[in-house]
N, C-alpha and C positions, 0 to 999 in steps of 0.2 A: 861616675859620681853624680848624684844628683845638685840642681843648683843650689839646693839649700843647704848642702855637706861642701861646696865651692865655699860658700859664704864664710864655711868655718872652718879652712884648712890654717887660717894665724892663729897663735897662740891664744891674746886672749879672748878668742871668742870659744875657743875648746875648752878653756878654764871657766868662762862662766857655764859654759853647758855642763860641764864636770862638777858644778858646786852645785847644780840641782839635784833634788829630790822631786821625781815627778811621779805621779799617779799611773795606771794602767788609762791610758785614752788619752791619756793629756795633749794638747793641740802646739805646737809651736810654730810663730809666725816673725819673720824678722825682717822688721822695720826699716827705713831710712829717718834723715832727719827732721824731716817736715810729715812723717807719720805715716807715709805711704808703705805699703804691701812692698817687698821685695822678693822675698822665696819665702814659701810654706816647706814645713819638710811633710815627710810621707806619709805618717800618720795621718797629716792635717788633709792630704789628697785624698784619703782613703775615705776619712769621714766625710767631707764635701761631694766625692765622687763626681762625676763629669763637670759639674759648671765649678770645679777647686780654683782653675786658672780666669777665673773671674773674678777671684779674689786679689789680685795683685791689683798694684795701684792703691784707689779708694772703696773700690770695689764690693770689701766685705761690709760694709754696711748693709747688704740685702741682705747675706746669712745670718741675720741677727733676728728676733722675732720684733714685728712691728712694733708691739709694745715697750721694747726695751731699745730704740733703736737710738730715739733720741738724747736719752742718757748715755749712751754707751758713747754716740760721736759727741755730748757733749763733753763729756769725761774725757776723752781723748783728745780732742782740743785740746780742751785747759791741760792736761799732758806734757803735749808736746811742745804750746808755747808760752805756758807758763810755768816750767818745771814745777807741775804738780803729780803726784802718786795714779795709776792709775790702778786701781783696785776694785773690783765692782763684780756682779754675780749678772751676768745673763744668758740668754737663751740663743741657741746655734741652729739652725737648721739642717738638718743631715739628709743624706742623700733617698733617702727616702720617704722623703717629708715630713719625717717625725722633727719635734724640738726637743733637747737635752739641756740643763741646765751645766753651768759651767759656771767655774769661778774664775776670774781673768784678771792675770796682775802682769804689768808692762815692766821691764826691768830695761833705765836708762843706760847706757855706756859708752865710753867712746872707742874708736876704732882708730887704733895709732897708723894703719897700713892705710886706710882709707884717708884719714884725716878727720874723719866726722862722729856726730852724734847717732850713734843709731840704737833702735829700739829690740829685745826682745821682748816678745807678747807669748805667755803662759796661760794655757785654760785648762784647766783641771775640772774632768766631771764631776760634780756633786751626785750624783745618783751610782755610785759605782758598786 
């Protein structure tokens, strides 16, 4: 079992991945509560390819294209600690150093097994 199918063996985190509608590519990342990377699942390894586990932590801010980098961690701040929407369109850099544009929306939840606030993060390719 991968760690990011660990992350989802409670209920409701199989129910919120059960009420998506996701895209063909779409990236999933799940959070903790102060915003840090936790597990990627495989998709999102596939697209990152070797440096994916560089992403956990804070990490993925470098996978983001320079120009969009700033917004993206400002947007996620206000996020995370100011229960605001995270919603916003940018750029990924994929493992072959191309960039893909992506639409990215953070869905808040709490996790009754953990006791905590944790984050899923949704990127759906726009170019698909």
């Amino acid at each position: 079992m991968s760690e990011f199918a660990h992350h989802f063996q409670h209920d409701a985190f199989r129910e919120l991945i059960g009420s998506l509608t996701l895209a063909d590519g779409a990236l999933l990342v799940l959070c903790g509560p102060n915003g840090d990377n936790l597990a990627i699942c495989d998709s999102t390894r596939r697209y990152f390819g070797p440096v994916a586990s560089r992403m956990l932590g804070s990490g993925w801010i470098s996978a983001i294209h320079p120009d969009d980098q700033l917004l993206a961690a400002d947007t996620w701040l206000r996020a995370v600690f100011h229960d605001e929407a995270y919603d916003l369109q940018l750029r990924y850099r994929r493992h072959d150093g191309n960039y893909r544009a992506f639409a990215v929306k953070a869905i808040r939840f709490f996790e009754r097994h953990a006791q905590e606030t944790r984050w899923l993060v949704v990127s759906e390719p726009l170019d698909k």
